[in-house]
C-alpha positions in Angstrom: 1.7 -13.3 -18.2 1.3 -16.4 -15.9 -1.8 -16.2 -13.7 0.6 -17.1 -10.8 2.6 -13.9 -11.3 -0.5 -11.5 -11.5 -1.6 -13.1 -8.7 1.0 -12.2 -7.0 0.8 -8.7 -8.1 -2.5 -7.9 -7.3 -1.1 -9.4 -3.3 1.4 -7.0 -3.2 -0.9 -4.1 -4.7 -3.5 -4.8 -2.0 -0.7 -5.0 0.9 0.2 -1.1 -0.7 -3.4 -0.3 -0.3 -3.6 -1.8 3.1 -0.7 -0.3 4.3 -2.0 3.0 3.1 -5.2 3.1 5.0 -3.1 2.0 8.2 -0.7 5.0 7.4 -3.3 7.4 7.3 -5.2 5.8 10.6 -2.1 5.7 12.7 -0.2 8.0 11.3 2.9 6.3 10.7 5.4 5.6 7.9 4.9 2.0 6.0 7.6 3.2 3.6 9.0 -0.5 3.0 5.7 -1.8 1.9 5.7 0.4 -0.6 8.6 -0.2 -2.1 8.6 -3.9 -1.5 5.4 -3.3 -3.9 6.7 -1.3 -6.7 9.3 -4.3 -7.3 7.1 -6.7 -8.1 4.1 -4.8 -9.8 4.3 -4.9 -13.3 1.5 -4.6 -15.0 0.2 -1.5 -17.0 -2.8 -2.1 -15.1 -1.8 -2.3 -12.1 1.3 0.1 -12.1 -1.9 2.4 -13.0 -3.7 2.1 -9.6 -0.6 1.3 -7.8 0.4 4.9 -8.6 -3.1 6.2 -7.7 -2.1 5.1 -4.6 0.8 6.3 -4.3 -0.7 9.6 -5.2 -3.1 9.5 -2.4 -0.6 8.6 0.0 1.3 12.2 -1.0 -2.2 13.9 -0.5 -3.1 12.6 2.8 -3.3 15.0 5.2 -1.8 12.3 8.1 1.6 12.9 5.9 
């Protein structure tokens, strides 16, 4: 994989995790971030923790 491209990745998995902690914070819906993430995460990797997030975001008591 280019580096360019897991760069990018890893951008939109930390804009996930970001948007996470401001979800549970303010308690609002950052729905579109999410999604806007899981289209261009492709690693195993990071499809791994991006779905621990995603997990944690189901869990949150702000939800």
């Amino acid at each position: 994989m280019p580096q360019a491209q897991l760069v990018k990745q890893i951008d939109r998995l930390e804009m996930a995790l970001q948007a996470s902690i401001y979800e549970y914070q303010h308690e609002v819906n950052l729905e579109e971030f999410f999604g806007s993430a899981a289209g261009v995460i492709l690693s195993p990797e990071l499809k791994t923790v991006f779905a621990d997030i995603l997990r944690s975001r189901r869990n949150s008591p702000a939800r």
